[in-house]
C-alpha positions, 0 to 999 in steps of 0.5 A: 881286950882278950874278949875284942880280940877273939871277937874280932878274930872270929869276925875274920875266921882266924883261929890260929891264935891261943889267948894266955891270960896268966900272972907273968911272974909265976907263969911257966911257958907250957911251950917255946916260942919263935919270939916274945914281943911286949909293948909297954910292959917292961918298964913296969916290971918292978927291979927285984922281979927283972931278973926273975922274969928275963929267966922266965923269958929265956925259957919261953924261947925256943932256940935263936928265938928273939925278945923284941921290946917297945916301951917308953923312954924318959922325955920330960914332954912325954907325960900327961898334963895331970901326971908329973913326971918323976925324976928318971930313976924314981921307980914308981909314979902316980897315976891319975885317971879319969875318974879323980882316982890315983894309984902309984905303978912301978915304972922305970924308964930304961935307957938302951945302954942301961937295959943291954948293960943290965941283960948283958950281965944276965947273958942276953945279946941285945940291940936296942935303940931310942927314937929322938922322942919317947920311946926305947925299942929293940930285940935281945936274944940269948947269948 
């Protein structure tokens, strides 16, 4: 995906961007930023490196800067018809591509209330919302 990217940049003569390719849960922001955005990331965050990770994200932000959030909501039509949807809380699904192979992945579906309860706790001032099907999205900014 990084390789699509820088080419398709290159293409338009953009060169504004920096790719980081880092494992997120030992990666230390060399600088701050104006805002995070992640899309699909959080619910696989596994719940004993949540905490961990949010600190992490406080010190990638510089200050007033936002976390802005897009991921799935728990919707018992929102799974592929191979896939069987867990119980909401389970923690962990199986997935199965299309090459017959199956892998468990971390996967927990956050609520708006639950996840703004939980960063409250850490801190965080947040405002998140779910639309009528499918996904959770929103921003949380230090308190």
């Amino acid at each position: 995906v990084i390789a699509i990217n820088r080419a398709r940049l290159a293409e338009q003569g953009s060169a504004n961007v920096t790719f980081v390719e880092a494992d997120l849960f030992v990666w230390e922001p060399a600088r701050r930023y104006d805002l995070v955005f992640m899309s699909f990331w959080l619910s696989h965050v596994p719940m004993d490196r949540f905490d961990a990770f949010w600190r992490t994200l406080a010190r990638a932000l510089a200050p007033g800067a936002s976390v802005f959030l897009a991921d799935s909501a728990y919707d018992a039509t929102s799974t592929a018809v191979d896939h069987v949807l867990p119980k909401a809380d389970t923690g962990i699904v199986t997935r199965k591509l299309d090459d017959g192979s199956s892998y468990r992945v971390v996967k927990h579906f956050w609520t708006p209330q639950r996840l703004a309860d939980t960063l409250a706790t850490a801190g965080w001032k947040t405002a998140f919302a779910q639309t009528p099907r499918y996904f959770i999205h929103g921003t949380a900014t230090r308190a």
